[in-house]
C-alpha positions as CSV (number, residue, x, y, z in Angstrom):
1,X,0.0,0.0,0.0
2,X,1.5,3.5,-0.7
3,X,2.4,5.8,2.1
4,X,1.8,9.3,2.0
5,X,5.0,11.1,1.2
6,X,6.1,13.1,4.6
7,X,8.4,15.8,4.1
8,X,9.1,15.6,7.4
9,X,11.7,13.1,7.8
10,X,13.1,13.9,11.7
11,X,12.3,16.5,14.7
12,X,13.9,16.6,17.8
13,X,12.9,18.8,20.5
14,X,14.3,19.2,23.8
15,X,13.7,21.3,26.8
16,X,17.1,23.1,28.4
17,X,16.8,23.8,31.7
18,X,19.7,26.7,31.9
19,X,19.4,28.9,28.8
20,X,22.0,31.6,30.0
21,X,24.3,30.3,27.4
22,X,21.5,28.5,24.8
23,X,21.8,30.8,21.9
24,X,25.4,31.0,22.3
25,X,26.1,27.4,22.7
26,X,23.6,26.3,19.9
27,X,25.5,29.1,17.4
28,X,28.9,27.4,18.7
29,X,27.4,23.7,17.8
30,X,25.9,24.7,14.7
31,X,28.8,26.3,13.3
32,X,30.9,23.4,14.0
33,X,28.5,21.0,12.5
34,X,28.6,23.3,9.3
35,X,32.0,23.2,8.9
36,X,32.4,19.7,8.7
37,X,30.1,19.5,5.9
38,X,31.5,22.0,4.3
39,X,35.5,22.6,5.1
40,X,36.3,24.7,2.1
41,X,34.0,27.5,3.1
42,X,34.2,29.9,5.4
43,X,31.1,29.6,7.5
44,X,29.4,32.5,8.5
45,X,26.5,32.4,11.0
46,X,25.6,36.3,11.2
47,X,22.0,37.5,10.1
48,X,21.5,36.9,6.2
49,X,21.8,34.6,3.2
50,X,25.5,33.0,3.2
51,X,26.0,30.8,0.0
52,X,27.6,27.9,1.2
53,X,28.5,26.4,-2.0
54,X,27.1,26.3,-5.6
55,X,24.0,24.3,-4.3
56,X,23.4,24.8,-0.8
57,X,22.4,27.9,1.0
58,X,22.1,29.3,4.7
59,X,19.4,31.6,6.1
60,X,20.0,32.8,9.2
61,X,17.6,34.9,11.3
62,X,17.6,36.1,15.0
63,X,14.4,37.7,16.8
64,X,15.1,40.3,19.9
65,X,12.5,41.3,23.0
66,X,10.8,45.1,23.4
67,X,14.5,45.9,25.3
68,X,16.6,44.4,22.0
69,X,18.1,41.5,23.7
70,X,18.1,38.9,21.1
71,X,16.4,35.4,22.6
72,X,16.1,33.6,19.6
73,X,17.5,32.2,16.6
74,X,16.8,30.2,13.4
75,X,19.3,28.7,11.0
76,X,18.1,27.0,8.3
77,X,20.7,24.9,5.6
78,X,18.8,24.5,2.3
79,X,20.6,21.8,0.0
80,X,19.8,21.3,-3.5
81,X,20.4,17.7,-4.6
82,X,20.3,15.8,-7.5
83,X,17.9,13.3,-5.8
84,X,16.0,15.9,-3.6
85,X,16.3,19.0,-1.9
86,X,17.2,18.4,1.9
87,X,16.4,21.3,4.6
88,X,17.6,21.4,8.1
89,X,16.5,24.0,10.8
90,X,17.9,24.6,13.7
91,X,15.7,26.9,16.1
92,X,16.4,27.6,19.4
93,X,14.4,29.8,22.0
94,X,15.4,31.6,25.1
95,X,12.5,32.2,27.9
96,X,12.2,36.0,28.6
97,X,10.8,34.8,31.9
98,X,14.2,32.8,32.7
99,X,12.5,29.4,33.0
100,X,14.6,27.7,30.7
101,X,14.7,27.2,27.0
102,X,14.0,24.8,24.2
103,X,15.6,23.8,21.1
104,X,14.1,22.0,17.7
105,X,16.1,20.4,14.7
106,X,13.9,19.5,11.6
107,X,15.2,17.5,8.6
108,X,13.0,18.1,5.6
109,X,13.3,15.9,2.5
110,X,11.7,16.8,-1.1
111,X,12.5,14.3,-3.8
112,X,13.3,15.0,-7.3
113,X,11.8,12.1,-8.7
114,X,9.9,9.0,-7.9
115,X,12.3,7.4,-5.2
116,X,12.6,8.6,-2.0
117,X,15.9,8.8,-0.5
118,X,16.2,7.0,3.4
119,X,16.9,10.1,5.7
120,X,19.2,9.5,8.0
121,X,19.5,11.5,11.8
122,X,21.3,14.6,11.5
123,X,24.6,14.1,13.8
124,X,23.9,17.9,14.9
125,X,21.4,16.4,17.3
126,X,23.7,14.3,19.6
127,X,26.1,17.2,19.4
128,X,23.9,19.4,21.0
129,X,22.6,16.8,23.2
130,X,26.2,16.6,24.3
131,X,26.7,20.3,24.8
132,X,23.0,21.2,26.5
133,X,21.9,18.3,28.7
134,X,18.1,18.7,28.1
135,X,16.0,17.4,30.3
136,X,12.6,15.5,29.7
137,X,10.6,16.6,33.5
138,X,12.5,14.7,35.2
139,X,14.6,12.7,33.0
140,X,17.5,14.0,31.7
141,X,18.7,12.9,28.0
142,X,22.0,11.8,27.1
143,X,24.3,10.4,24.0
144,X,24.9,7.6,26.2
145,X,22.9,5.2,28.4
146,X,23.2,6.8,32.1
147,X,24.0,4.2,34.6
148,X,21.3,3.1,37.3
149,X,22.8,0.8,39.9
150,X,20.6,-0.2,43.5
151,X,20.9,3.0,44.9
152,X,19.5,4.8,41.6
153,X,16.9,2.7,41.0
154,X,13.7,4.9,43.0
155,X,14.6,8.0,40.7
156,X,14.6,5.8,37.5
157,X,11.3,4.7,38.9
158,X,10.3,8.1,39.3
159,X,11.2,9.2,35.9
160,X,9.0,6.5,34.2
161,X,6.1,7.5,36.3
162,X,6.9,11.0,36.2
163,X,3.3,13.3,34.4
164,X,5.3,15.6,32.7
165,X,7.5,13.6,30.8
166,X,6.7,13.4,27.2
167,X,9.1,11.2,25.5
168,X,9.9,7.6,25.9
169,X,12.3,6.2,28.2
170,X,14.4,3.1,27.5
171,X,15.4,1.1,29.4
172,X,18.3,-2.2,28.7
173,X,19.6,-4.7,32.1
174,X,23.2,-5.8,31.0
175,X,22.8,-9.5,30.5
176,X,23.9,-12.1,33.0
177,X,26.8,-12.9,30.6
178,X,29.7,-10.5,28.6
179,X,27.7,-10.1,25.5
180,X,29.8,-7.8,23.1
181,X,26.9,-7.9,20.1
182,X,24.4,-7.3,22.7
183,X,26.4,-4.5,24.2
184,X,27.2,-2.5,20.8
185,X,23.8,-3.0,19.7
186,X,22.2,-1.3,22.9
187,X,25.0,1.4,22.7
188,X,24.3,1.9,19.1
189,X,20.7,1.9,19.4
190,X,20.8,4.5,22.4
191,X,22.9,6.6,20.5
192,X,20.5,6.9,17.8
193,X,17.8,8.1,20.3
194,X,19.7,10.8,21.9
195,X,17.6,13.9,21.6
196,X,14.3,11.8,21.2
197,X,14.1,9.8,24.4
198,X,15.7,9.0,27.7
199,X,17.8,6.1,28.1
200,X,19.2,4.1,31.0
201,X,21.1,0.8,31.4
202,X,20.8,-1.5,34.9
203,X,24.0,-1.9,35.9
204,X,24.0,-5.0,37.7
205,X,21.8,-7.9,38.8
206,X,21.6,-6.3,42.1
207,X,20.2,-3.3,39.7
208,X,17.5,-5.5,37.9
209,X,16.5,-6.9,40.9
210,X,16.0,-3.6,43.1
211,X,13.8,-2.6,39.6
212,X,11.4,-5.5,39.9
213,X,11.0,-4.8,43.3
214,X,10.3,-1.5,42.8
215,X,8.0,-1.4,39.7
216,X,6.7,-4.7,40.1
217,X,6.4,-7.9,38.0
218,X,4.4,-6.9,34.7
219,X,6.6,-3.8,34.3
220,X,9.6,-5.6,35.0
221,X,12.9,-5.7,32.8
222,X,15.3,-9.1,33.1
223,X,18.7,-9.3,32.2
224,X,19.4,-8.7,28.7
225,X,15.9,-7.4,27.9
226,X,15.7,-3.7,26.6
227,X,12.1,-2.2,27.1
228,X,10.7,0.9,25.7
229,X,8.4,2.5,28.4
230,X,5.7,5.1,27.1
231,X,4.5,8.2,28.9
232,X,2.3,7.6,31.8
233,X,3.7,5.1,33.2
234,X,1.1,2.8,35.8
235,X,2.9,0.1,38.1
236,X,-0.1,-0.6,40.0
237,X,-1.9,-1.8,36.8
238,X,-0.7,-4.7,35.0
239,X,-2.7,-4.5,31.9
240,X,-0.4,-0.7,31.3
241,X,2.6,-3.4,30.4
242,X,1.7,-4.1,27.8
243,X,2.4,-1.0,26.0
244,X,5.9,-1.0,26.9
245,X,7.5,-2.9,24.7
246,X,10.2,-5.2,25.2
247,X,12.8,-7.2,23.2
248,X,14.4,-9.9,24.9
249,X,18.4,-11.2,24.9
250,X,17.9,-13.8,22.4
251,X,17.1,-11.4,19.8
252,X,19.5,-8.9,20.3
253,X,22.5,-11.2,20.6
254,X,21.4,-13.3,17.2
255,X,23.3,-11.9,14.7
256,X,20.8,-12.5,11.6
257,X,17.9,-10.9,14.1
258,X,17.3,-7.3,12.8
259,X,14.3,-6.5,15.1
260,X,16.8,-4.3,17.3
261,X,16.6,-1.8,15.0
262,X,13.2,-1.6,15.1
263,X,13.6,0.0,19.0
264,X,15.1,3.5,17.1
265,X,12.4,3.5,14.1
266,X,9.3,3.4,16.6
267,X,11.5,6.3,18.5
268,X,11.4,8.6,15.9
269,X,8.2,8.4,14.6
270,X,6.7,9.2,17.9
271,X,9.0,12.0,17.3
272,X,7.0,12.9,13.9
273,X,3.6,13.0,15.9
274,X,4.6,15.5,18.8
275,X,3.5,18.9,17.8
276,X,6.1,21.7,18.2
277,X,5.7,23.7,21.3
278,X,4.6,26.5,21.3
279,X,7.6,28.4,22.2
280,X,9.0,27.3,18.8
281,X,5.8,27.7,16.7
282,X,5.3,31.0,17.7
283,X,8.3,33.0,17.3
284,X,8.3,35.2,13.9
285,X,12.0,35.8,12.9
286,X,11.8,38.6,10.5
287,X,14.2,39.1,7.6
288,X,16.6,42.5,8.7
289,X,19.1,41.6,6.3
290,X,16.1,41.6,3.0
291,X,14.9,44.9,4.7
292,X,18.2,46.6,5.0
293,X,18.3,45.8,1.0
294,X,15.3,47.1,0.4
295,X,16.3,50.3,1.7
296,X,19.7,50.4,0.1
297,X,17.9,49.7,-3.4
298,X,14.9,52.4,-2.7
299,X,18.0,55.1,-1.3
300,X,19.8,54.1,-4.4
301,X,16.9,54.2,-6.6
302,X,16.0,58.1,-5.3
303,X,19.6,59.3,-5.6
304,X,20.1,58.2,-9.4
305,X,16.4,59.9,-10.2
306,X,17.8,63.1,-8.5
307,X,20.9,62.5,-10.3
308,X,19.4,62.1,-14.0
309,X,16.3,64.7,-13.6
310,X,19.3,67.3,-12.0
311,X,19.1,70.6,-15.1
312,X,22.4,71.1,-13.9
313,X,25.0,70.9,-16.9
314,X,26.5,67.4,-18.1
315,X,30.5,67.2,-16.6
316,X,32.8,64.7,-16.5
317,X,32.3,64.4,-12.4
318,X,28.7,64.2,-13.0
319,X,29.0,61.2,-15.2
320,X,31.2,59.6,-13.2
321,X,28.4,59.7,-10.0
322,X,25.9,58.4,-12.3
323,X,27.9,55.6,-13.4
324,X,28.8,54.7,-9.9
325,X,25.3,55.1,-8.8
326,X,23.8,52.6,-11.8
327,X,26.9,50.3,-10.8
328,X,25.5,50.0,-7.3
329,X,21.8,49.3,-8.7
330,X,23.0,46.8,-10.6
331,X,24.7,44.9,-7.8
332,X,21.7,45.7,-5.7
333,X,19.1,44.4,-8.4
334,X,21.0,41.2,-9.0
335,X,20.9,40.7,-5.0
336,X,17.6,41.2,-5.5
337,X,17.1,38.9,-8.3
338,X,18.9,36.0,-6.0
339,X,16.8,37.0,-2.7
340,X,13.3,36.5,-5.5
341,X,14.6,33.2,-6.8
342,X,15.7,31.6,-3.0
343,X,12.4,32.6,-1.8
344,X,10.6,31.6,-4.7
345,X,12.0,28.5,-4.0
346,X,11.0,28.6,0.0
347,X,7.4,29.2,-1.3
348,X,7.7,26.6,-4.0
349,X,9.2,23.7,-0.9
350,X,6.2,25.7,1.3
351,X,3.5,24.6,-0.9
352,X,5.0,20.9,-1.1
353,X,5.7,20.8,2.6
354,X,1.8,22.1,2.6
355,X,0.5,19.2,0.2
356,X,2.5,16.7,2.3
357,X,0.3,18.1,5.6
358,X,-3.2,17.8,3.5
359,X,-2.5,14.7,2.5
360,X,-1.0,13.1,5.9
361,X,-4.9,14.6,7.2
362,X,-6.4,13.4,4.9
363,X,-5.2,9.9,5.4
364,X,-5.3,10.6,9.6
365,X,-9.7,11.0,8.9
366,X,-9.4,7.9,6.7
367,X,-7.6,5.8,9.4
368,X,-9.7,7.1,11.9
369,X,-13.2,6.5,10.2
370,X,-11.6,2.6,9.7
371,X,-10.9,2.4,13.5
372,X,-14.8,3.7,14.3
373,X,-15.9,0.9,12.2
374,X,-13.6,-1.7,13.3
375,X,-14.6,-0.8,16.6
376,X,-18.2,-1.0,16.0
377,X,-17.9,-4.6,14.8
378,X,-15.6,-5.6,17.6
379,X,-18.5,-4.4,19.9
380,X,-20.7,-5.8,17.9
381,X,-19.2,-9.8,18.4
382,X,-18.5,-8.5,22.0
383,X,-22.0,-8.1,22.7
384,X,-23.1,-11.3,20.9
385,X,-20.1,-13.2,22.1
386,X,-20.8,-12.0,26.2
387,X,-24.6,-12.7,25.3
388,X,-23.6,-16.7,24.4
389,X,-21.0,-16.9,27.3
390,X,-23.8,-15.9,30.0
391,X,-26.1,-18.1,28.7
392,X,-24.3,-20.9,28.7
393,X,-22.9,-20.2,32.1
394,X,-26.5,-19.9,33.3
395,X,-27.3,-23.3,31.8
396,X,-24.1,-24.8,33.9
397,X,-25.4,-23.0,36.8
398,X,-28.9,-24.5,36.4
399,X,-26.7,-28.0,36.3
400,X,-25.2,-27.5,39.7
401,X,-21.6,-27.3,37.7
402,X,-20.5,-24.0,39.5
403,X,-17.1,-25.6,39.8
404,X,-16.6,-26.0,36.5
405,X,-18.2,-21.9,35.6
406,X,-15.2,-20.8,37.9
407,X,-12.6,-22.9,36.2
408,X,-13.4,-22.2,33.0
409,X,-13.6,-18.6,33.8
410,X,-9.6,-18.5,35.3
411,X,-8.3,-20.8,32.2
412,X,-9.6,-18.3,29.8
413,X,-6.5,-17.3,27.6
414,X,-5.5,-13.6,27.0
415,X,-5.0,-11.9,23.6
416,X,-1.5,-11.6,22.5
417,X,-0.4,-7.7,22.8
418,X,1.9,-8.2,20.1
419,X,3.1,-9.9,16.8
420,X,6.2,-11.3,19.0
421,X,3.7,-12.9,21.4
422,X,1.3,-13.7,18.8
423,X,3.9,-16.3,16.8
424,X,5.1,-18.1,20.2
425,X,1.6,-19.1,20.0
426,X,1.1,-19.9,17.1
427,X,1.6,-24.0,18.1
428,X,-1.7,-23.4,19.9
429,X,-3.3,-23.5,16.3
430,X,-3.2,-27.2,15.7
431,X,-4.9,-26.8,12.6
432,X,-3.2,-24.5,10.3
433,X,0.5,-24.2,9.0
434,X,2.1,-21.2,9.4
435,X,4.7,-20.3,6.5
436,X,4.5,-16.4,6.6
437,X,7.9,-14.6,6.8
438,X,7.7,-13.8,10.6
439,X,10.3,-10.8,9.9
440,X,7.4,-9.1,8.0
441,X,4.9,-9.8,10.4
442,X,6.8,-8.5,14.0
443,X,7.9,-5.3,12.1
444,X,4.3,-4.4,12.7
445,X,4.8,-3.9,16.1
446,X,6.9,-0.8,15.5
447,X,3.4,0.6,14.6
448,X,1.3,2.4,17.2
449,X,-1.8,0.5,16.5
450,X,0.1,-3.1,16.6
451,X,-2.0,-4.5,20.1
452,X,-5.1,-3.5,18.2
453,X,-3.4,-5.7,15.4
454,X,-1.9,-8.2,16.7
455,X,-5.1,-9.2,19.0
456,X,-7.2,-9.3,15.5
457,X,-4.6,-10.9,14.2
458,X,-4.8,-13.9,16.8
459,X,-8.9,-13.4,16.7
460,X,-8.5,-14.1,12.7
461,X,-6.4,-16.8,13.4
462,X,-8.9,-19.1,15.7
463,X,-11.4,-18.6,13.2
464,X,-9.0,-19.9,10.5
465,X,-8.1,-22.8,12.8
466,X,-12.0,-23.7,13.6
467,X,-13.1,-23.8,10.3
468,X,-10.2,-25.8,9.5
469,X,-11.4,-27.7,12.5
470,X,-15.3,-27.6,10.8
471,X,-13.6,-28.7,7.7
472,X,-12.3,-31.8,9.0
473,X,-15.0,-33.0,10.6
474,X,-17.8,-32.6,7.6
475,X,-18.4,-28.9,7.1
476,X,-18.5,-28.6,3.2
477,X,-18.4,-24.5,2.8
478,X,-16.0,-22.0,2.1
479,X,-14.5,-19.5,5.1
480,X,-16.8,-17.2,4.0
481,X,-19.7,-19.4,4.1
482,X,-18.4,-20.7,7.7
483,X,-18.3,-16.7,9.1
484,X,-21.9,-16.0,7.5
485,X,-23.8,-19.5,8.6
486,X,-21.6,-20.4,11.4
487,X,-21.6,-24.0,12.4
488,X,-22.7,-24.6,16.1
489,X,-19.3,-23.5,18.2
490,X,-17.7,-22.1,15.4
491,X,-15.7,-18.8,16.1
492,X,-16.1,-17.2,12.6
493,X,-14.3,-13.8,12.1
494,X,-16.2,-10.7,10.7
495,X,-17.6,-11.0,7.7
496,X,-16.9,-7.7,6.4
497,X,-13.5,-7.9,7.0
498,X,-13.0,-11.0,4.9
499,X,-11.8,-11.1,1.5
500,X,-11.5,-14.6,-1.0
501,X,-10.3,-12.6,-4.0
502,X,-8.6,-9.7,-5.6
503,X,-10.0,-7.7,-8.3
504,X,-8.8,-9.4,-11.6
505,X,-6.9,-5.8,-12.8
506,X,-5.2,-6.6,-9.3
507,X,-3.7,-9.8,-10.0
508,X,-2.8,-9.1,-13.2
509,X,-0.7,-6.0,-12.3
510,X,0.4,-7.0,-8.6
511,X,-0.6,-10.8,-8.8
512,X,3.5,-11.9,-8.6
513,X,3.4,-10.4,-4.6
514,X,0.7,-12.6,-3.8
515,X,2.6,-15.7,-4.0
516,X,3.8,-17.1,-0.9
517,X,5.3,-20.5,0.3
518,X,3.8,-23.4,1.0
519,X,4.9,-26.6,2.6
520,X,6.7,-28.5,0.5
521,X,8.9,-25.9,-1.1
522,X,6.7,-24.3,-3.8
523,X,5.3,-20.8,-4.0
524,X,1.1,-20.4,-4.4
525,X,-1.1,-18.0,-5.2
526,X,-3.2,-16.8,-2.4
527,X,-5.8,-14.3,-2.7
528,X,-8.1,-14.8,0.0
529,X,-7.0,-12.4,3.4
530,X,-8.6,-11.2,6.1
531,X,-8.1,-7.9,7.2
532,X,-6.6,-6.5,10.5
533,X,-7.7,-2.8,9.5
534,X,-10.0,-1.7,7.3
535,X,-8.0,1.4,5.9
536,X,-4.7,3.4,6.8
537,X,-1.2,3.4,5.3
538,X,-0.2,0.3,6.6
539,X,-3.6,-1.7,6.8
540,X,-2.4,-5.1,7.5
541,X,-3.3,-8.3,6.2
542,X,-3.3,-12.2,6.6
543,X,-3.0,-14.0,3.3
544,X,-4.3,-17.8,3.6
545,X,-4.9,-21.0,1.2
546,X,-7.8,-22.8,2.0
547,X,-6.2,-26.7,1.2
548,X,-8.6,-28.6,3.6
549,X,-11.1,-30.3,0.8
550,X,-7.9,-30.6,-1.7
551,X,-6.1,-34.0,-2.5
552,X,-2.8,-31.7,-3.0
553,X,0.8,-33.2,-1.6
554,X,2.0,-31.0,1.3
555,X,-0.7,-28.8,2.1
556,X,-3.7,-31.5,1.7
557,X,-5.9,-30.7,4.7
558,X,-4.9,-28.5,5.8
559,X,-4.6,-24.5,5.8
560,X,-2.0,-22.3,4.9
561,X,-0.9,-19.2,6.1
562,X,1.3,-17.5,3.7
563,X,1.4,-13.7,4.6
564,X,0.6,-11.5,8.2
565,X,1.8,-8.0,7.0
566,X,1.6,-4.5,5.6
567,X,-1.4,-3.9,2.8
568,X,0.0,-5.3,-0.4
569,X,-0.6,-3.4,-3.8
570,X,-3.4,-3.4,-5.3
571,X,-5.4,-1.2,-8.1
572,X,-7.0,1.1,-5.6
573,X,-3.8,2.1,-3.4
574,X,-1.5,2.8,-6.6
């Protein structure tokens, strides 16, 4: 399924608790940064456009109080690429009221053409985490992982439970063993968050141990285990755990595993979706330097009128003013001409930056409008669902088998909160085979709305495995049939939500992605699916074969599972 094109690629924002020195220190950083990437220039930082090189230009802008102290800044590095135009801004705000400051670093990317290049984090950020030691309430953000031994572990607690903070918090346990993949994949990883989270590394077993005590069981993190805990944090309620992520030892420390990198993507695009404060968002910087041109060019402009409507006689020292005077015009007008064509170009990269927005809105309302009505129909089996369990319980009740009511009632097992959960579960589906890439399928849980996923996921599942089930035993319809006229304790999934074919322009466009392995060796077609989310960019979907009434090698009786994953292409998407 396409994605909308964001032209946001990064943000950072950070709160600075002393901002004596901000401006200063974030001129000092940026300058630095600047000179790197370009060491055969000589960087200038002062108010104005600086033309960094043939392609890439500098706007930098300051904004001062009612007394004329200056308290903030804006630099903004404008590259033009042959694959797309990359612009970074640096904007950093001082408090007039002295409660602090608070700087933000956006990377904007605008392709040139159809491919979109992968952004990467601009290394300005960890330098000026480095340099300012923001603070996140009460956390404070670092390059590095801070150390928490025993005696630390009531103010880590306090940090994750802590109302004002607003980014995540990670937090790794050292494993019980020297690990050294384990270790420069948490190092690496935590330096990619600097500037968008919090990060802090148990020490010791003593360390883990005085955590779990402290936070309790559910929220808990074991040797080895990394854990990514969300604002509003709640020990006292274990259902809260789950939306704190974790990725245990055996992943990070296998070196074909790749779902460590997964801890960094989710990261930063819960960086995407916090809105600039409004200490950022609403300081104007406006453009002295392009106003001090203005009134060179009008002063100019008035002297060479005076000049040529003068009745004084033509001399030789006359000529020579004017020709001095239409010298200076014509350097102002082609300063001019190169201040109309950069911000030409700001208002053409506005109006894309603009379309982006729309169009990330627009597909917000869709996704939202597909969540109402997924909702609606999960209520909707909830009611009928609750309505068959009571009246079955009544009918044990009626029996005298109370015993067995409260038995059945404790057994009952929970939904998975997650795609990692979900396939170490997946032997509890005796009826189906599983051959979906499980690399596709768990990086769904990067996604915000991966519990909603995963536990319709694992609902779409048992239904596939029961009608597998009512296959075996006699039933003679399709799993459509089985979800409309469900046979008597049947769990049939929504009937809305299931799909047995694609739209024949479909297949013969996109028909190569929907074949997937089977046992056996061999790749089938499958275009039946059930669907996990109505609409959205990511939309997921479970690709099956129904092989229980087919005679085939390999698969015969039994149903296949080829794909759990991201919306595939199809005719209305592209």
């Amino acid at each position: 399924m396409s994605t909308p094109a964001s032209t946001l690629a990064h943000r950072s924002v950070f709160a600075v608790p002393d901002a004596e020195l901000l401006l200063d220190t974030v001129r000092r950083v940026s300058g630095g940064w600047l000179e790197k990437k370009f060491p055969r220039t000589a960087v200038h930082l002062g108010t104005g456009h600086h033309q960094l090189d043939p392609s890439s230009l500098l706007l930098s802008h300051a904004a001062y109080d009612d007394g004329g102290a200056e308290y903030a800044i804006r630099m903004q590095l404008r590259e033009d690429r042959a694959e797309a135009t990359w612009r970074t801004t640096v904007t950093a705000v001082r408090s007039t009221t002295g409660d602090g400051g608070t700087v933000g670093v956006d990377l904007e990317c605008f392709p040139n053409g159809g491919h979109v290049p992968r952004p990467s984090k601009p290394k300005l950020i960890r330098a000026l985490v480095a340099e300012l030691e923001p603070h996140d309430g009460k956390s404070r953000l670092s390059v590095n992982a801070l150390r928490v031994t025993p005696d630390r572990v009531s103010a880590l607690v306090g940090v994750l439970c802590d109302p004002e903070r607003t980014m995540p918090t990670v937090v790794a346990a050292r494993p019980m063993q020297p690990d050294p993949l384990w270790s420069d994949r948490v190092a690496g990883t935590m330096r990619q968050l600097a500037g968008d989270a919090s990060s802090y590394l148990l020490w010791d077993l003593a360390a883990v141990d005085a955590f779990r005590e402290a936070i309790g069981h559910d929220h808990r993190v074991g040797p080895g285990v990394v854990r990514t805990f969300l604002p509003r944090v709640d020990p006292g309620w274990a259902p809260d755990a789950s939306r704190h992520r974790l990725l245990g030892p055996t992943r990070w420390s296998d070196p074909s595993d790749q779902a460590w990198h997964g801890i960094a993507r989710r990261v930063h695009a819960l960086a995407l979706e916090r809105p600039l404060p409004r200490q950022l968002s609403a300081v104007a910087f406006p453009d002295r330097a392009a106003e001090q041109h203005r009134q060179e060019r009008r002063a100019s402009m008035g002297k060479a009128r005076l000049l040529t409507a003068s009745p004084v006689p033509r001399s030789s020292e006359y000529d020579e003013e004017l020709r001095a005077e239409v010298s200076l015009l014509n350097g102002l007008l082609e300063q001019a001409d190169k201040e109309l064509s950069a911000l030409g170009r700001e208002a053409d990269l506005g109006e894309r930056a603009h379309a982006s927005t729309q169009e990330q809105l627009q597909t917000v309302i869709a996704e939202r409008d597909g969540e109402v009505e997924d909702h609606l129909t999960t209520l909707d089996a909830l009611q009928q669902a609750r309505a068959e369990a009571d009246r079955l319980r009544l009918l044990l009740l009626r029996q005298g088998r109370s015993e067995e009511v409260a038995e059945a009632a404790e057994s009952l097992p929970g939904i998975p909160a997650s795609f990692e959960e979900l396939w170490g579960r997946l032997g509890e589906l005796e009826n189906l085979t599983v051959t979906a890439d499980p690399r596709i399928a768990l990086r769904l849980d990067e996604h915000p709305m991966s519990r909603t996923w995963a536990a319709k996921g694992w609902t779409g599942l048992i239904s596939l495995d029961s009608y597998a089930a009512a296959a075996r035993n006699g039933f003679q319809g399709s799993f459509y049939q089985f979800c409309t006229t469900p046979p008597a304790g049947a769990k049939p999934y929504p009937v809305r939500q299931v799909s047995m074919v694609e739209s024949g322009p479909t297949m013969e466009k996109y028909g190569h992605e929907r074949l997937f392995p089977v046992p056996g060796g061999e790749r089938m077609e499958m275009q039946a699916h059930l669907k996990l989310a109505a609409r959205g960019r990511i939309a997921p979907r479970v690709y099956f074969l129904d092989e229980t009434k087919s005679a085939r090698n390999g698969s015969a009786g039994r149903l296949v599972v080829g794909y759990v994953g991201p919306h595939l292409t199809n005719m209305m998407t592209n």
